[in-house]
C-alpha positions as CSV (number, residue, x, y, z in Angstrom):
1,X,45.6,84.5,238.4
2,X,48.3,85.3,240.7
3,X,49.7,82.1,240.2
4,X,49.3,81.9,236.6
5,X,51.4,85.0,237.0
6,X,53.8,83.9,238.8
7,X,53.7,80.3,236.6
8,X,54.7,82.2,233.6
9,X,57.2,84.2,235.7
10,X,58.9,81.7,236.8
11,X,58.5,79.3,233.1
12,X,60.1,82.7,231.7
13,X,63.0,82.7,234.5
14,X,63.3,79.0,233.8
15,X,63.5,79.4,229.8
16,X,65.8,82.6,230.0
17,X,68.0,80.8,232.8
18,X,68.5,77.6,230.1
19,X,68.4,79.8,226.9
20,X,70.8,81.9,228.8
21,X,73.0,78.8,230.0
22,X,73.1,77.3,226.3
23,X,74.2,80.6,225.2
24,X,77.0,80.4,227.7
25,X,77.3,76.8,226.9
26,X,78.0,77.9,223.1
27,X,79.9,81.0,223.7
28,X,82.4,79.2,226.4
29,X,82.5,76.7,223.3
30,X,83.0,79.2,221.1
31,X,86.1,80.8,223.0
32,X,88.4,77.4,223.3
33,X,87.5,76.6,219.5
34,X,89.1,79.8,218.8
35,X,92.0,79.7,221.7
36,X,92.2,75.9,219.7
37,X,92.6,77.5,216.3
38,X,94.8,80.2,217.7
39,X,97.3,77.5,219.0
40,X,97.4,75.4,215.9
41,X,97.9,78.5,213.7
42,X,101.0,80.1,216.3
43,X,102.4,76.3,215.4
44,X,101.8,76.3,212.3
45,X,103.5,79.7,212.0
46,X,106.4,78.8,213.8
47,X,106.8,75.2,211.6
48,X,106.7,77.8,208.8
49,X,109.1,80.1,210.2
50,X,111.4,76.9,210.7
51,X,111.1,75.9,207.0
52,X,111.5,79.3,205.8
53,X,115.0,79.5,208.0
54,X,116.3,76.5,206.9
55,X,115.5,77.2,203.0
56,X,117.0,80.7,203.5
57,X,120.4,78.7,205.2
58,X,120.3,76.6,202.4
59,X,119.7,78.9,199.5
60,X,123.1,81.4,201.2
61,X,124.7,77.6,201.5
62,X,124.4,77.2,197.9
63,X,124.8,80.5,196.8
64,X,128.0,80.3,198.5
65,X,128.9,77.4,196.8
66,X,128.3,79.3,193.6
67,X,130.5,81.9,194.0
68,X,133.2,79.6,195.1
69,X,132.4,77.8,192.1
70,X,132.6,80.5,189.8
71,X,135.7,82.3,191.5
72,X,137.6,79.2,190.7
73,X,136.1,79.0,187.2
74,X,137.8,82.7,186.7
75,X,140.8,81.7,187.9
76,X,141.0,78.5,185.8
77,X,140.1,80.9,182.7
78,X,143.1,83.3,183.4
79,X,145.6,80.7,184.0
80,X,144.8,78.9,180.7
81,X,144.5,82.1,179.0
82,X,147.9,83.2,180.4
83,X,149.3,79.4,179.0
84,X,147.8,79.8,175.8
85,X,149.4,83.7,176.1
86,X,153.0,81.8,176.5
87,X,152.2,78.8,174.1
88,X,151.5,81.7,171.1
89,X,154.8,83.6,172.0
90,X,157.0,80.2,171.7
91,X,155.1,79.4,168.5
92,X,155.5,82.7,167.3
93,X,159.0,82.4,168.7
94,X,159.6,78.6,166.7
95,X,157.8,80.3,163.8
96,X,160.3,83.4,163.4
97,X,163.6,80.7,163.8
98,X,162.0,78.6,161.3
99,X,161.9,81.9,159.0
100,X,165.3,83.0,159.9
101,X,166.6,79.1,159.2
102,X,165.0,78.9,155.9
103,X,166.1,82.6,155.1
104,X,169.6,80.7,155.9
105,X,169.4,77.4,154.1
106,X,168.0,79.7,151.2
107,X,171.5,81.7,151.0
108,X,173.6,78.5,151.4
109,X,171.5,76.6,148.6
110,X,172.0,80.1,146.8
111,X,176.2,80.5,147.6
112,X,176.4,76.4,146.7
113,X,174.7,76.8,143.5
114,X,176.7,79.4,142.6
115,X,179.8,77.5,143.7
116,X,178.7,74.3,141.7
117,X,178.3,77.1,138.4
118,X,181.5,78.2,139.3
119,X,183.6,74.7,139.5
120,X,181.4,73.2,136.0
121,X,182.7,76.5,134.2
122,X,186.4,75.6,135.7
123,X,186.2,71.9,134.7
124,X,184.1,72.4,131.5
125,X,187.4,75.3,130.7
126,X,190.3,73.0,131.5
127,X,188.5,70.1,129.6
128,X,188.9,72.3,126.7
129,X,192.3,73.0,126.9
130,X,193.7,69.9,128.1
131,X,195.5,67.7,125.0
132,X,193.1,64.8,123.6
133,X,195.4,62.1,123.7
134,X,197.9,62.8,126.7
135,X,197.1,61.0,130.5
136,X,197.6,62.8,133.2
137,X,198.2,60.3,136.7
């Protein structure tokens, strides 16, 4: 009986020494799946990191860009408004001599007229009084 005893003593050593090894076995397992996973996810990480700086240098690089853009845009608006400011005056400019010429030509056509009215009233008066038959050289 003793030995039976000491039989299943020693079976129960046995199975708790293996059961206990496996359990090592698996937990030693268990601890470089996780260092494993805990590398490739500080990698990943840091390849994210990476991406996420260079998308952030490239969105201020295009944002930049942008503003450059649109800067020069403004500037290209003011000078043509200021052209189209200047081109206005002269026309305005042209557009008042024009009147002032016409105004001119007007009076001229005007004093002319009058002048023609004048000199047909003088001819039409010595053509009156002038002898039918005489020739004047």
């Amino acid at each position: 009986m003793l030995l039976m005893m000491m039989l299943r003593y020693n079976i129960k050593l046995f199975l708790g020494s293996v059961v206990g090894c496996i359990i090592v076995v698996i937990y030693d397992q268990g601890i470089c799946n996780l260092e494993e996973d805990e590398q490739d996810l500080l990698a990943k990480h840091k390849r994210a990191n990476a991406v996420s700086i260079s998308l952030e240098q490239d969105l201020q690089q295009c944002k930049t860009l942008l503003e450059a853009g649109l800067q020069h845009c403004r500037d290209l608006e003011r000078e043509s408004g200021l052209r189209d400011r200047q081109i206005v005056e002269k026309l305005d400019q042209m557009s008042e001599k024009s009147s002032d010429r016409i105004s001119r030509v007007g009076d001229i056509h005007e004093r002319i007229q009058n002048e023609l009215t004048t000199l047909e009233d003088f001819l039409r008066v010595v053509g009156t009084k002038r002898p039918k038959g005489d020739v004047v050289l």
